[in-house]
N, C-alpha and C positions, 0 to 999 in steps of 0.2 A: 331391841331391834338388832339382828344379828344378820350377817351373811357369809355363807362359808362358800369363800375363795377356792378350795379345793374341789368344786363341784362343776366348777365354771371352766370354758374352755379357756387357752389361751389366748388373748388377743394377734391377733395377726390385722397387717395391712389387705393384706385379702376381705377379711373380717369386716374391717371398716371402710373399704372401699365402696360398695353401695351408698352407704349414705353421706362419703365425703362428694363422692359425684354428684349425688342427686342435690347436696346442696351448692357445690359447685354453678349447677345449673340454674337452680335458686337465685344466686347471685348474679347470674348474666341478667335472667327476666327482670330482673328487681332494675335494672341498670335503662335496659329498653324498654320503648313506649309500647305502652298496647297491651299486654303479657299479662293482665289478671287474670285470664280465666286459665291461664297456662299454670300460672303461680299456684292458682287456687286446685286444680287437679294434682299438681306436687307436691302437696303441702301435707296431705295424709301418710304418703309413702315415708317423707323423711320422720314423720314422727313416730310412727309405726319402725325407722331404723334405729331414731334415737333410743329406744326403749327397748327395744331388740342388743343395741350395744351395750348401755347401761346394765343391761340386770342377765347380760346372756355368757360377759365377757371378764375375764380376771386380767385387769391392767398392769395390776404388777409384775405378770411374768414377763413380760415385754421389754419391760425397764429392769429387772434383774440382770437380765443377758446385755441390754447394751451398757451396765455400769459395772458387768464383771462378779455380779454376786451367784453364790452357786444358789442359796437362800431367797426365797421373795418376802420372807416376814421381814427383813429389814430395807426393805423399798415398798413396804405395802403403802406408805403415803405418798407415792409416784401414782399411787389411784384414787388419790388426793390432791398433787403437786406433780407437776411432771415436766418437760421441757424440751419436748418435740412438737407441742399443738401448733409452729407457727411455720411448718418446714416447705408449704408452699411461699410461703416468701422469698425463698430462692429465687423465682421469675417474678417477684414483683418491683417497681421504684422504690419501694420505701421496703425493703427485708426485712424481718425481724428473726436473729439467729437461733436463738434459744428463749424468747420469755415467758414467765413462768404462767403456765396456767394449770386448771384444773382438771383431771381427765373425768370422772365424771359433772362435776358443775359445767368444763365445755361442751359435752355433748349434751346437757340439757341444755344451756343456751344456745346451742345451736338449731336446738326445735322452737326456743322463743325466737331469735334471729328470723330464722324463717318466717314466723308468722307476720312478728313485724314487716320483712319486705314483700309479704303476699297482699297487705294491705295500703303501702302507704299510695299517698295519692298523687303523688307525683313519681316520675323514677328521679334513681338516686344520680350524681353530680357529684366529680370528681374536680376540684379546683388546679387550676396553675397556680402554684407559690408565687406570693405578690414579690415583685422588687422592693418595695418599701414598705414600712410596716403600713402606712396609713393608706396604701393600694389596696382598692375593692380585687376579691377574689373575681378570675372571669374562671366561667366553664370550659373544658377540656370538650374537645369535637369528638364527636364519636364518631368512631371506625373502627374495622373488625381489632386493629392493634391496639387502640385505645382500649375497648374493651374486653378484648383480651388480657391486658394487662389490671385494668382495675379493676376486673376482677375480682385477681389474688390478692391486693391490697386491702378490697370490701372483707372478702373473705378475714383476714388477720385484723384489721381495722377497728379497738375495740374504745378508741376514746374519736373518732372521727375527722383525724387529725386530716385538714386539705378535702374532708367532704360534707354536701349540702345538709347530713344530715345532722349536723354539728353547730350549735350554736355556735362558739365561736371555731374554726376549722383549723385557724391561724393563730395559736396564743400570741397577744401580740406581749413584747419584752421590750424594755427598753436596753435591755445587756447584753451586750454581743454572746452566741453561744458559747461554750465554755474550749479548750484547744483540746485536741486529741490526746494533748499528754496530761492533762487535766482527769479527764474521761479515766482514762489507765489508772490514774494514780486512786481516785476512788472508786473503780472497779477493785483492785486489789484492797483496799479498806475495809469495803464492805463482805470482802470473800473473807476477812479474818473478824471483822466483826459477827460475821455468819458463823463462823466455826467456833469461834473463842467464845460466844452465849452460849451454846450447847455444849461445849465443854464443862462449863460452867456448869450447868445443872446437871450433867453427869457426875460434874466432881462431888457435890452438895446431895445428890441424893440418885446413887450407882442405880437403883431400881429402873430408872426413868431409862436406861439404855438398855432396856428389857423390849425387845418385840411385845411381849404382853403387858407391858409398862409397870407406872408405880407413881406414887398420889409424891404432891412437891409438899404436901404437908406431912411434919416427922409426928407423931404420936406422941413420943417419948418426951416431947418441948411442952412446957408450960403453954399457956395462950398467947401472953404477945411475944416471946421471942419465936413460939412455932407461926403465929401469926408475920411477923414481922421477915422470916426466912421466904418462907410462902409469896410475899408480895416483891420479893428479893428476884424468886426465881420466874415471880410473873413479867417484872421488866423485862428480865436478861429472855423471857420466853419471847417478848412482845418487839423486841430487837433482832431477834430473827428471825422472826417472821420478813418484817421490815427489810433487812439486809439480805434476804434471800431473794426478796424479789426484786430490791433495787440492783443487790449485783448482776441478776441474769441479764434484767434489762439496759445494765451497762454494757453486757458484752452487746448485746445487739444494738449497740448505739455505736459501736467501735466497727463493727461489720460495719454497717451500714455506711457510716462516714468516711472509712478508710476505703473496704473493697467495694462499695458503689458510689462512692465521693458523693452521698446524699447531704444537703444543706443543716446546719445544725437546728434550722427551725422546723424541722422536721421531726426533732429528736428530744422535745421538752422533759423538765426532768419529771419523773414520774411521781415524787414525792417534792412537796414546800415544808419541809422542815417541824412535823408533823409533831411533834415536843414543844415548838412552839407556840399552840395553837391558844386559845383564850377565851373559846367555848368549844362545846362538845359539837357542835353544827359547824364552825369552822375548819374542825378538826376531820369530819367527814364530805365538808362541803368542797375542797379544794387540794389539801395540807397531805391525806390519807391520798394514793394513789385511787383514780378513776377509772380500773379500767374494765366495771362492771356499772359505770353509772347509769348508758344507755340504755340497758337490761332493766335495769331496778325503777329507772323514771317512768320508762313504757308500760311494764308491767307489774308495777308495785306502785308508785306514787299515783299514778294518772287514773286508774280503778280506783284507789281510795280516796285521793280527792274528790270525786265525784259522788261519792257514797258520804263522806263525812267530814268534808271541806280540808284546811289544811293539816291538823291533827292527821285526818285520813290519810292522808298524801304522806307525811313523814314518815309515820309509821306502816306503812303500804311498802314504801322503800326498805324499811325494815324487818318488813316482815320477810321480804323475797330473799332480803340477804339471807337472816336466818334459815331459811329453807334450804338454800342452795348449799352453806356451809356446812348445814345438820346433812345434808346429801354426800358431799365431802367425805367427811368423819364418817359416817357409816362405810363408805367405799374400801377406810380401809381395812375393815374386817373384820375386827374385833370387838365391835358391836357399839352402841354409842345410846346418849340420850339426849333428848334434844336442849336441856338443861345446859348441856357443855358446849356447845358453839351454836347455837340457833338463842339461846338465853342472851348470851351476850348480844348479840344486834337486836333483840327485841329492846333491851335495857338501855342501847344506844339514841333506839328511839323515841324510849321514855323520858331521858334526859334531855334529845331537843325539842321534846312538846314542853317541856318545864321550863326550857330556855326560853323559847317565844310567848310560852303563858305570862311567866317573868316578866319580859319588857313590855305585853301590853297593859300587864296589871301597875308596874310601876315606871314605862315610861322611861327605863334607863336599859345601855345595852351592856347583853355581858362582855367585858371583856378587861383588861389591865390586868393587874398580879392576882386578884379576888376572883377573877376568870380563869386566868390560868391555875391555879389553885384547885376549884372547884373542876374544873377539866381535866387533871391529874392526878386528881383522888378517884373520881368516877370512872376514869379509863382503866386504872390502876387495882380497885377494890374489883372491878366485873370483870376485868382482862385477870386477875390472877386466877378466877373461877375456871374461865376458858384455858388457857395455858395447863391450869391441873387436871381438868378435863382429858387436855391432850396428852399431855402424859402419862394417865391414867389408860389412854386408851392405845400408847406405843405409839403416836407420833414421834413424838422428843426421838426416839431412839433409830431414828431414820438416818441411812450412812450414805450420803451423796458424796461422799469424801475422800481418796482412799488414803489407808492408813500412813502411806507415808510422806500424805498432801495432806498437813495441816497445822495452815499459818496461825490460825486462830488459837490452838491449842498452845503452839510452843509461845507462843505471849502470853498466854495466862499462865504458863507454867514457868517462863522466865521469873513474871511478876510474884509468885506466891514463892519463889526460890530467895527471890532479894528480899522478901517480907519478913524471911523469915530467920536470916543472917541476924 
């Protein structure tokens, strides 16, 4: 499955302005009473945009220009990963600066989104943040400025933090949120763990910084030491993933609290410490960032529940991941198969039906060191598949970076200097 970028125009806000408007609008109706039949005459057009941007448009020239490449082969996973999706948050209470999202998996969910708010059966409900954590949310009055404003929030709004549509709206903490200078400190942590893993596999295997990529397994290695390098560079792949999207979402946690003095219960962290997780379900359930959950329970779990109970439902969620991310990988050019990132969350799924098979058959649950264990092999054996995938297919070799901004790099190359005295 190939698609050649060169054939496609460049994206422009022109481009995308039809269908960011018409879902704009989307999102008023979804908010006020009455509007199905309104929703429901909308609801073809944006999909008919969605699909029109998707396969009409090359996203990476867009993002070449505003990060200074003359090049798009080395930003072509900006049409994978990108970091303008959230720039209506400008006018909203809760902004989100930069977080990371996907340019084509957003605009497919943004044709799921719609459909979800063409149908639900209530409209949607923006809360006041309680004074205390054990305070019942009340609803926020509607008026043109209220809705005007939550709007843009519904609109960027992708774990339903302060609205009705969100089991809990309000994570409730018992820890006070963390200080600004806090925030800073592992904002810039995570921007050197970001750079210093890709470093990494550039150092261990130079192909991978190939626009056209190159495999993290070496040929020339016997089986387990090529074996054992391979799963080396599947962590250091699977931590930048991770810190690429925990740091974006830091800077927009620093906007937020600083230039809109937003409350820090606003600003939960996007990751629970996902290493330490103690089954593969808790690991996706809470631990792994959410911010495709409501996507995948609508329209992946909740169809397959109903078709084939809960089995159905796990893997239903898994299966949309897989889609969305096999959609991804293809976006960025170089052709993909669905083996390489749609495999992996299929095998995510197959892990927690094993897990729930497990404790109904024996009545004990997974978790302790035998949990975690078993959760770090399986993340680790199927994530290093995925990870050489991506590098195979010139993810790895994506330069968000510029060469003479890079914290991540002069740390590994400190550490292999002193290694080596």
């Amino acid at each position: 499955m190939t698609n050649d970028s060169l054939a496609l125009q460049p994206l422009t806000l022109a481009a995308l302005s039809p269908l960011l408007l018409s879902y704009h609008v989307q999102a008023v109706l979804a908010i006020l009473p009455n509007t199905f039949i309104f929703k429901l005459l909308l609801l073809p057009y944006i999909l008919w945009q969605v699909w029109k941007c998707i396969v009409e448009f090359d996203h990476a020239a867009l993002f070449a220009q505003l990060l200074g490449h003359h090049r798009t082969d080395r930003v072509a996973f900006c049409s994978f990963v990108h970091v303008v999706r959230y720039f209506a948050k400008l006018i909203s209470s809760r902004w989100m600066f930069a977080e990371v999202g996907r340019t084509q998996i957003a605009l497919f969910c943004i044709g799921l989104r719609a459909c979800e708010w063409t149908f639900v059966k209530r409209p949607l409900r923006r809360y006041e943040p309680p004074k205390r954590s054990q305070d019942t949310p009340i609803e926020r009055r509607l008026s043109a400025f209220t809705v005007f404003v939550d709007t843009f929030d519904l609109l960027c709004s992708t774990r339903g933090i302060g609205w009705s549509w969100s089991s809990e709206p309000f994570p409730h903490k018992s820890t006070q949120p963390p200080t600004i200078a806090f925030v800073l400190v592992k904002t810039l942590l995570k921007l050197t763990v970001f750079d210093g893993s890709q470093h990494i596999i550039h150092s261990l295997f130079p192909s991978t910084n190939h626009p056209k990529g190159g495999s993290i397994f070496d040929p020339s290695l016997t089986f387990v030491p090529r074996t054992a390098l391979a799963a080396f560079c599947g962590i250091c792949g699977g931590m930048w993933a991770y810190a690429l999207v925990d740091f974006v979402y830091h800077v927009s946690t620093l906007v937020g609290r600083t230039v809109f003095r937003q409350p820090g219960l606003v600003w939960p962290p996007a990751f629970q410490r996902p290493w330490t997780s103690t089954s593969i379900r808790e690991f996706w359930s809470f631990r792994w960032h959410q911010f495709a959950r409501r996507v995948f329970i609508v329209f992946g779990a909740r169809p397959g529940g109903k078709l084939f109970g809960k089995p159905g439902a796990l893997m239903g969620a898994f299966a949309l991941s897989a889609f969305l991310h096999h959609l991804g990988l293809w976006a960025v050019g170089n052709g993909t198969e669905f083996v390489t990132a749609g495999g992996f969350f299929l095998l995510m799924g197959v892990g927690v039906v094993m897990e729930v098979a497990f404790v109904r058959t024996t009545g004990l649950k997974v978790q302790g060191w035998l949990g975690w264990a078993w959760t770090m092999v399986w993340m680790i054996v199927c994530g290093t598949f995925m990870i050489d995938g991506w590098a195979r297919y010139g993810v790895l070799a994506t330069e968000l970076l510029p060469n003479g901004f890079r914290p991540g790099k002069a740390v590994v190359d400190a550490i292999i200097a002193l290694s080596s005295r």
